[in-house]
C-alpha positions in Angstrom: 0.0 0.0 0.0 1.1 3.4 -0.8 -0.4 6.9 -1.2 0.6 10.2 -3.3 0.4 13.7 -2.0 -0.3 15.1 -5.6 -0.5 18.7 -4.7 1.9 20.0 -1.4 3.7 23.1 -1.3 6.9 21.8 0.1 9.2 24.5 -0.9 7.9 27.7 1.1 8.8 29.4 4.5 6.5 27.0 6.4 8.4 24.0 6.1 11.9 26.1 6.6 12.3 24.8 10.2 11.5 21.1 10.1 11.3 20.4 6.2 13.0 17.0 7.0 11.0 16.0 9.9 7.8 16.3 7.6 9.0 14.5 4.9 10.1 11.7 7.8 6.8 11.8 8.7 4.9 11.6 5.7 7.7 8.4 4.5 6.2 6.8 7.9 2.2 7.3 6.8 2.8 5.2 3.7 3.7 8.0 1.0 6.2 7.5 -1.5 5.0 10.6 -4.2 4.4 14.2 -3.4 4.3 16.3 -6.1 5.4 20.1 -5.6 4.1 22.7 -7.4 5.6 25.9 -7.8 4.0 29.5 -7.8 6.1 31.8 -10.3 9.6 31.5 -11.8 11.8 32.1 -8.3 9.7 29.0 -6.4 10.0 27.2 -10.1 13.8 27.1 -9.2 13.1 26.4 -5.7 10.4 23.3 -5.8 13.3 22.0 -8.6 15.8 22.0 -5.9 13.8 20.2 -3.6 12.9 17.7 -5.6 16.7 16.9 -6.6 17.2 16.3 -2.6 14.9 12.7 -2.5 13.7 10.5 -5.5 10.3 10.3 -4.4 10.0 14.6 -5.1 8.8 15.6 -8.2 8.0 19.3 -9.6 5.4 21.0 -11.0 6.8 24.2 -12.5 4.5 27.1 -14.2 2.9 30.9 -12.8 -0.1 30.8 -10.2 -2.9 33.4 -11.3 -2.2 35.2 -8.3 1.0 35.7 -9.5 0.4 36.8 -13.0 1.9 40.0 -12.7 5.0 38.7 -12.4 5.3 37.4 -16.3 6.7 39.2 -18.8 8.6 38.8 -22.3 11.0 36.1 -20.7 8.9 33.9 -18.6 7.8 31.5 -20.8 10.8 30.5 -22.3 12.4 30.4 -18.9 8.9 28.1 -18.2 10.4 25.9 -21.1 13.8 25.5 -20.2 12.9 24.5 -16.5 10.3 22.4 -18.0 12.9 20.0 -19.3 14.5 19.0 -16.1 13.7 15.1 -15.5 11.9 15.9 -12.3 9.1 17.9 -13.6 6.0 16.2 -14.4 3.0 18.8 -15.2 2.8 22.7 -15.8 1.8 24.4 -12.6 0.0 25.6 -10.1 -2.2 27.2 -12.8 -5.3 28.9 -13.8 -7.8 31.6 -12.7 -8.1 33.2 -9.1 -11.1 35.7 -8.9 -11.5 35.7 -5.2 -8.1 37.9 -4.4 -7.1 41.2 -6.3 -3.8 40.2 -6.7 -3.9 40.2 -10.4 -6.5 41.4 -12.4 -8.6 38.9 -14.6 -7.4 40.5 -18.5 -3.9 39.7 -16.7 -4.3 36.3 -15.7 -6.4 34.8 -18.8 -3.2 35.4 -21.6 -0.9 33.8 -18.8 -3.4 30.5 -18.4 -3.7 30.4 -22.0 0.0 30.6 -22.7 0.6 28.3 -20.2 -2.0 26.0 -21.5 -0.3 26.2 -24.9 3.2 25.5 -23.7 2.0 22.1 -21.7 0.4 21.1 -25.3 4.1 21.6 -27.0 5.4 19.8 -23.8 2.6 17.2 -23.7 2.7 17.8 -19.8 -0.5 17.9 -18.0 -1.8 20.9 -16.1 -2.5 21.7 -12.3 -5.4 23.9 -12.2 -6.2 26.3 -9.6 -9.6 27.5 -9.8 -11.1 30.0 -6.8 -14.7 31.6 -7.9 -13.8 31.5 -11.6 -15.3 28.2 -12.4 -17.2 29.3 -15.4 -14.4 30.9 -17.3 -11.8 28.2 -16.3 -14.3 25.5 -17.4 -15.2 26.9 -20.6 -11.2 27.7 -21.4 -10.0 23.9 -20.5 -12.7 22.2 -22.2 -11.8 24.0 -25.8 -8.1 23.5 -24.8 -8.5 19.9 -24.1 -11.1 19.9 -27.7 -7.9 21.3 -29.7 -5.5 18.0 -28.4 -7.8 15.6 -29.0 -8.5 17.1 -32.7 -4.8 17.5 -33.3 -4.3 14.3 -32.1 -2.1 15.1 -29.3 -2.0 11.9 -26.8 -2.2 14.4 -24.1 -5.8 14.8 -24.6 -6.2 11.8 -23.0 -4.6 13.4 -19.5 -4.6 16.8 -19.8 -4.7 17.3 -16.3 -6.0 18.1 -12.6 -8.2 20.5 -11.2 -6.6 20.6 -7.8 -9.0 21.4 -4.4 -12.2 20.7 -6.3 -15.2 22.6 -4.9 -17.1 22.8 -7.9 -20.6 21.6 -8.6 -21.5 18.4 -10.0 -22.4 19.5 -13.6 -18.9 21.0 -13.5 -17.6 17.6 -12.5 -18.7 15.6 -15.1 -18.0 18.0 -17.6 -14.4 18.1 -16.5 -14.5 14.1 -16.4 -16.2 13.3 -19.7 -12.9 15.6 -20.8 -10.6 13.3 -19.1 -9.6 15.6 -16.1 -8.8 14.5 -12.8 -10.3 16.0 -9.5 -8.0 16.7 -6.9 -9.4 16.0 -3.5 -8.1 17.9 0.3 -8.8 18.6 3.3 -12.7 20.4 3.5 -13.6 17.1 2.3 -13.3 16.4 5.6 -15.0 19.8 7.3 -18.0 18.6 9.3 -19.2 21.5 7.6 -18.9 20.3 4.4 -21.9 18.1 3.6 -22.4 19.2 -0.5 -18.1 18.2 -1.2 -18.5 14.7 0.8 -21.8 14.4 -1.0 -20.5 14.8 -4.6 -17.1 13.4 -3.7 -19.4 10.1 -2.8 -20.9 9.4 -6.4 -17.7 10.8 -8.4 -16.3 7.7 -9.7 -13.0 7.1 -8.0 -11.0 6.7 -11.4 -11.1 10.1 -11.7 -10.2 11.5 -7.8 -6.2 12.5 -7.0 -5.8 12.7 -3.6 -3.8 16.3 -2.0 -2.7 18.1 0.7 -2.6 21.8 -0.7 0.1 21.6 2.5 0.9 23.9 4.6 -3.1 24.7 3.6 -6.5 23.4 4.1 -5.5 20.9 7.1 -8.0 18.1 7.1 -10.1 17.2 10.5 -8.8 16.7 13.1 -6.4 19.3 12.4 -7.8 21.9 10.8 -6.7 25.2 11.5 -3.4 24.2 11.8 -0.5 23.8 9.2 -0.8 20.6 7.1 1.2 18.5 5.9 2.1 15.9 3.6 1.4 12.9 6.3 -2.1 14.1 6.4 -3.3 13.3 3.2 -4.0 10.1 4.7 -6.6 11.2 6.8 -7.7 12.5 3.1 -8.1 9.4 1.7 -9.3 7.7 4.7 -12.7 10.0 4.7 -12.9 9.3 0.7 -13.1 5.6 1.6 -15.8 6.2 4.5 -18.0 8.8 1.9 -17.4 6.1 -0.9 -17.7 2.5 1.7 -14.7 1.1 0.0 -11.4 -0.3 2.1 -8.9 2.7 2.5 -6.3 0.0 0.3 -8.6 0.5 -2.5 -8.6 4.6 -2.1 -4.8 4.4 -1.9 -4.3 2.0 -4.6 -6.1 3.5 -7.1 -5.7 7.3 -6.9 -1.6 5.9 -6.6 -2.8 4.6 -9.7 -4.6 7.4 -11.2 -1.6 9.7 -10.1 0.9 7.3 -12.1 -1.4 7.5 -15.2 -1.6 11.3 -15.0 1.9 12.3 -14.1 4.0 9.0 -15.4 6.1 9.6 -12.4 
């Protein structure tokens, strides 16, 4: 038995203390995958460090929408050239984030869609971020993923990840029909979270990732504090209670679903 942690943010100032004493932690719980994805060009660098430090680290490297001011006329062929180190397996953290200011939205749709066209040339899949954009960011994959599988591109058949999925479930099987994985954290846990656990239960698990979004979203009994990679366990331990499947067969095949997505 083994679990992922497809979505932990490994590489910033909360883990600067005890990084190793984590990842001892989250060895112990069963893991032997966490994916870390980086948040602009400077924690690109950073989360490809990291990942050079133990085998079972891998990279995600691409601009968050929050940071979307940060791009200009050299980003994405810096994107390109980091893309090509053996450790990176998807373009990311990605997408559209209309709950903070910190970029506005005519800023962060180019910076998506040139990201979107650079995993294409790459054939890397995609970490999406979504917070209240839903709409837009639906409407943009689903004509991105469209365009791959009419060009042919095999990565049409997994283009990628929503990550934290708190979408509806219309939204859901749209994004599943298209082939995209659903990334699943900590509120799935919330005791105040009966709508997630309720669509998380009839999603089929083929399609469900399990992540941490560490040091964020800590699951039950911890929430409120800082997460961590160890915790995705509790994660997938809730998924096999909502679902009344064995906790082996949660871990077993979203390890499964994160090999096919990420051929790590």
């Amino acid at each position: 038995m083994s679990l992922t942690d497809t979505h932990c943010h490994l590489d910033i100032e909360h883990f600067d203390t005890d990084r190793d004493a984590v990842l001892a932690r989250a060895w112990a719980t069963g893991l032997d995958r966490i994916l870390i994805p980086a948040l602009d060009v400077v924690s690109c660098r950073r989360v490809l460090a990291l990942t050079e430090t133990d085998p079972r680290l891998f990279a995600a490297i691409g601009v968050h929408p929050n940071s979307a001011k940060t791009w200009d006329d050299t980003t994405l062929d810096t994107l390109r050239e980091l893309a090509s180190y053996p450790k990176v397996v998807a373009i990311g953290e990605i997408g559209l984030d209309y709950h903070w200011d910190f970029a506005p939205k005519e800023m962060q749709h180019p910076v998506l869609r040139a990201q979107l066209e650079l995993a294409a040339e790459l054939r890397l899949p995609v970490v999406i971020h979504n917070r209240d954009s839903t709409e837009d960011v639906q409407e943009i994959l689903l004509d991105w993923q469209a365009e791959l599988a009419a060009s042919g591109n095999p990565l049409a058949e997994r283009p990628g990840v929503l990550h934290s999925y708190s979408g509806g479930a219309k939204a859901a099987q749209k994004a599943i029909a298209a082939n995209f994985y659903l990334g699943v954290t900590g509120p799935v846990t919330f005791k105040n979270a009966p709508d997630l656990q309720s669509l998380i239960s009839i999603l089929p698990l083929s399609n469900l990732l399990i992540e941490t979004d560490a040091p964020y979203l800590a699951p039950h009994p911890n929430r409120g504090k800082r997460n961590e990679p160890a915790y995705v366990k509790l994660v997938a331990e809730k998924i096999a209670d909502l679902k009344v499947v064995s906790f082996e067969e949660v871990a077993r095949q979203t390890r499964e679903n994160a090999d096919q997505l990420f051929g790590w």
